[in-house]
N, C-alpha and C positions, 0 to 999 in steps of 0.2 A: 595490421598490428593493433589497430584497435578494438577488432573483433577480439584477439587473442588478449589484449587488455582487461576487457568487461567479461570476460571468461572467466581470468584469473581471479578479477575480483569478486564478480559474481558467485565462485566457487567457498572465497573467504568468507563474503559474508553469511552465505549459507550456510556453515560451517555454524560461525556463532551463533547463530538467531535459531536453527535448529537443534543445538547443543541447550538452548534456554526451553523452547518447546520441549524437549524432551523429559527436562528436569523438572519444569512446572507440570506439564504431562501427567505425569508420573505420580507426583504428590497429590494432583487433583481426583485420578482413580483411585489412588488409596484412600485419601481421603474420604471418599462417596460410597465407599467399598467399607469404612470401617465403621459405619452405620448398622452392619449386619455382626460385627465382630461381638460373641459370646465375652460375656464379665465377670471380673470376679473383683472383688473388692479389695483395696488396698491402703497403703498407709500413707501421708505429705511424709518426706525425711527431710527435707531445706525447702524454702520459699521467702525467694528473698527478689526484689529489683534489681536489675544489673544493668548500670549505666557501659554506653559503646562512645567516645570521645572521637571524633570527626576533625576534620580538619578547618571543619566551618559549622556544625553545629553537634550536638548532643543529642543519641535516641535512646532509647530501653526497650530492655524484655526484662519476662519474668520466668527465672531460675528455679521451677518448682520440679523436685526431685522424689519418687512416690517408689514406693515396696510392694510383689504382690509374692504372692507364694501359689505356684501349679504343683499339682504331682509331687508336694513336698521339696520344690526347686525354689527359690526364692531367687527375684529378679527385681533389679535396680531400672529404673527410666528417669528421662530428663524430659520425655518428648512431651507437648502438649496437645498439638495439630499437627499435621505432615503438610500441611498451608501455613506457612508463616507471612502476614503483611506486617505494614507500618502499624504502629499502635502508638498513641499517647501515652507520656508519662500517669495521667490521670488512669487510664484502660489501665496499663501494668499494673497500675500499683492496686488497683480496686481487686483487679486477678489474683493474686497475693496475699490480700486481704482474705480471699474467699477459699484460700487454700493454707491456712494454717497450718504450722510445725505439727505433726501426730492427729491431724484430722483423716476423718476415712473416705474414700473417695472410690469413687466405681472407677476400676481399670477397663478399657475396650482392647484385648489383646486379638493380635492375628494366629490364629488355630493354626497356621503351619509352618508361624515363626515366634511361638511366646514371648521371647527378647523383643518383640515389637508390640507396642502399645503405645493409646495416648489416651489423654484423658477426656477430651472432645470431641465427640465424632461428626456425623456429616457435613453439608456444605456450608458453611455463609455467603453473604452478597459479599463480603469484601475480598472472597477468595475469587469473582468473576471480575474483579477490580483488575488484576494481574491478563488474562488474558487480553483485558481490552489494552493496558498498557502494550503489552508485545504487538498488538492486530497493527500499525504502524510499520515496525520493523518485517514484519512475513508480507505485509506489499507490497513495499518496496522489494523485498526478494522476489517476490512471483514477477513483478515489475520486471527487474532484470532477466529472470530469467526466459519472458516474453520478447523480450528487447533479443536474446540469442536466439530465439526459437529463429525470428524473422528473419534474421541476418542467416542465420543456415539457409532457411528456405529460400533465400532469394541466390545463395551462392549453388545450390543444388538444383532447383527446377525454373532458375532461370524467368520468372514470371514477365507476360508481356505489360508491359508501358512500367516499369518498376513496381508490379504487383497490385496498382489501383483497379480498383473494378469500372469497367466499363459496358455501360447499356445502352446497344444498339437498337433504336425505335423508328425505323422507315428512316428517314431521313437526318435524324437527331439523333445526334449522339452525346450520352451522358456518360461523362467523368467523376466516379465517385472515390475521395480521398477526403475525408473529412480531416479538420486537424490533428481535435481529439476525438479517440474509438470511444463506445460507448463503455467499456472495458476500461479504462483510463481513468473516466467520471465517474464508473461506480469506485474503482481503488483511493479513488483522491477525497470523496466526499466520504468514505467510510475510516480513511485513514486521521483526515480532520476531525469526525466527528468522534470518535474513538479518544482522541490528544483532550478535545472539549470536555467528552468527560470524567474525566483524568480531573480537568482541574476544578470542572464543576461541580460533581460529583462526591469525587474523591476527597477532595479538600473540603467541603462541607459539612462532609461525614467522617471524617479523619479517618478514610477510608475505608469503615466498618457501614456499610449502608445494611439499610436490611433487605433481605432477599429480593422480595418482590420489587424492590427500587432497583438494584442490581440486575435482574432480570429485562424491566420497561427500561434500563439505560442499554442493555444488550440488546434489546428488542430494535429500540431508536438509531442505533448504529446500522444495525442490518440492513432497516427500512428504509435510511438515507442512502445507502448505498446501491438500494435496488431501484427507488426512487430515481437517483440519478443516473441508472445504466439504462432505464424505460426513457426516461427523456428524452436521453442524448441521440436512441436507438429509435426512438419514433423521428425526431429531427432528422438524422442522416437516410432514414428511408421516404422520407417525405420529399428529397431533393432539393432543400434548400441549399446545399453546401456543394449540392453538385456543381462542374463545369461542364456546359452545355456546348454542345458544337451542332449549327443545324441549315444542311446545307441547302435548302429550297433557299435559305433568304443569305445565306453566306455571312453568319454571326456568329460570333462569340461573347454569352454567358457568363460570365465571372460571379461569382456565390460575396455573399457578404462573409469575407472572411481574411483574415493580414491585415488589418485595417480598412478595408471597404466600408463604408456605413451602409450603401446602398448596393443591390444587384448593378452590376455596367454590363452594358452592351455594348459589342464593338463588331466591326464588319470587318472581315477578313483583309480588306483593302488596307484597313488601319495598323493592322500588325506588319510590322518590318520584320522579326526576328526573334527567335527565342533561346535564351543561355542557361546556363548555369551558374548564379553567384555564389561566389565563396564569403559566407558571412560570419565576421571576425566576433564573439562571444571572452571578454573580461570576467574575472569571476572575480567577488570583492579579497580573495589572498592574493590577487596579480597570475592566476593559473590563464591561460588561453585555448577556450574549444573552438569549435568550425562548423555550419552546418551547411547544405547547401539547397539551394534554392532557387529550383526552377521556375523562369521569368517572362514575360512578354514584354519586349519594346515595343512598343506605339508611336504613332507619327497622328497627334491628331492639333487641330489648330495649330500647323509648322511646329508644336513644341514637340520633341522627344521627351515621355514616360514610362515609367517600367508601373508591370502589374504583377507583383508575385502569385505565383501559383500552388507552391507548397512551398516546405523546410523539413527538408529530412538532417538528419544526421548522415546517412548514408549515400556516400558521394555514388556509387553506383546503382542505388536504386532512382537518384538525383537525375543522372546521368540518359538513363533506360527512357525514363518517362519524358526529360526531355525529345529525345532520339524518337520517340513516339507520336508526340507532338509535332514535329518538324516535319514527320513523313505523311499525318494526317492532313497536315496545311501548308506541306510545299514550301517550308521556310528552308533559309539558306543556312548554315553552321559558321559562316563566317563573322566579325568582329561587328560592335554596337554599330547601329547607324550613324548615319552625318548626313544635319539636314542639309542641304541646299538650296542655293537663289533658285 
């Protein structure tokens, strides 16, 4: 059910957030596209400020309505850009200013729909404003829809130990499940850095940056993003996160990671048992999720300890890698230890 959940939803969101790419899409090729659009000259017929009343604040545009005449047709427009961002009452009203009632003004009409024109053609930096706002919402969708890939895969080819990679070296055997993919780190530090300059940025420049600032803040998103998929990805091939199992000496490796500060070793002797915890997740509206978390009980100085080993969300890839674990080190399936006199 919860696969068919995050389906459902994953479908919805996708819906919207590609329904806005399409729309912004769109406008950003026309717009780059009407750079090349043939002119003909034309006339302001109204230019005026138009306040938009909000329910918590007040914005504006500016209402400038222009005349052109093709072929002896004469055609009305309102458009200015086919990119509209936020603008300041200060930008409109100067816009306004510079478009007077009956001034003549270069129309950019599109040759194979005259009724389309505007009076600005190519890009601004505040038009790259808009896509970094969306780069956020299309992660989190690729996000989910990463999150279904893997749930298929695991219900269809069935992978061994719940789908962790495992590297067999003589006698040593490496468990490799890091927490976070390096895929993860890049989406998270490009979807933060993205929001950063939204407010950095964007609010500094009341969202009208110039090009080239626009460009080095798209450039700085990317870079953090690749930046943090090399890290993560030189990290997890490096074997710090692995769990090592190595049986000349009859140890177990534990990675700094759950809370570890340090790498632990432990000797096979010391492991009593290994489970699955169902781990209870509040969320601050009172919602409850679950993940589960495959465990080592320890018996060391008579005390009983648990060492976690991963946390998935998916109680049967949870399950598997357990089941894996258990047949690699001869553990029993039965209930916590108890120590004894």
């Amino acid at each position: 059910m919860s696969g068919v959940f995050l389906f459902i939803f994953t479908c919805f969101w996708s819906t919207l957030v590609l329904c806005f790419d399409v729309d912004i899409g769109r406008d950003l090729w026309k717009q780059f596209e009407s750079s090349r659009y043939p002119i003909v000259m034309g006339r302001v017929t109204r230019s005026e400020v138009v306040s938009h009343r909000g329910s918590k604040s007040t914005s504006y545009s500016a209402a400038i309505w222009y005349r052109y005449v093709l072929n002896d047709h004469s055609y009305d427009c309102e458009r200015f850009r086919y990119v509209t961002s936020s603008s300041s009452y200060g930008w409109v009203t100067d816009l306004v200013n510079d478009h007077p009632v009956g001034s003549q003004v270069q129309v950019y009409f599109n040759p194979s729909d005259p009724a389309d024109a505007v009076l600005s053609p190519d890009l601004e930096g505040g038009d790259l404003m808009i896509p970094l706002f969306l780069t956020p919402f299309n992660l989190i969708m690729l996000g989910f829809w990463a999150a279904i890939g893997g749930w298929l895969r695991e219900r269809i080819f069935k992978p061994e130990a719940g789908g962790v990679k495992i590297i067999v070296d003589g006698p040593r055997t490496s468990v490799r499940r890091p927490e976070y993919g390096a895929l993860v780190w890049c989406m998270v530090a490009m979807g933060v850095f993205s929001l950063l300059s939204i407010f950095v940025v964007g609010f500094a420049t009341q969202f009208r940056p110039s090009m080239g600032v626009a460009l080095l803040t798209l450039f700085l998103v990317i870079a953090s993003g690749a930046s943090a998929y090399f890290w993560q990805w030189r990290k997890i091939h490096s074997g710090e996160d692995d769990l090592i199992f190595d049986e000349s000496t009859r140890t177990v490796g534990l990675p700094e990671t759950h809370g570890r500060k340090t790498r632990i070793t432990l000797t096979m002797a010391e492991i009593e048992k290994i489970s699955v915890e169902v781990v209870e997740h509040h969320s601050s509206k009172g919602g409850t999720s679950y993940t589960y978390a495959p465990t080592l009980w320890t018996r060391r100085n008579q005390r009983i300890e648990t060492e976690k080993l991963a946390d998935w969300s998916d109680q049967k890839r949870a399950e598997a890698f357990a089941e894996w674990l258990r047949q690699h080190m001869n553990m029993p399936v039965s209930g916590p230890p108890v120590i004894g006199n």
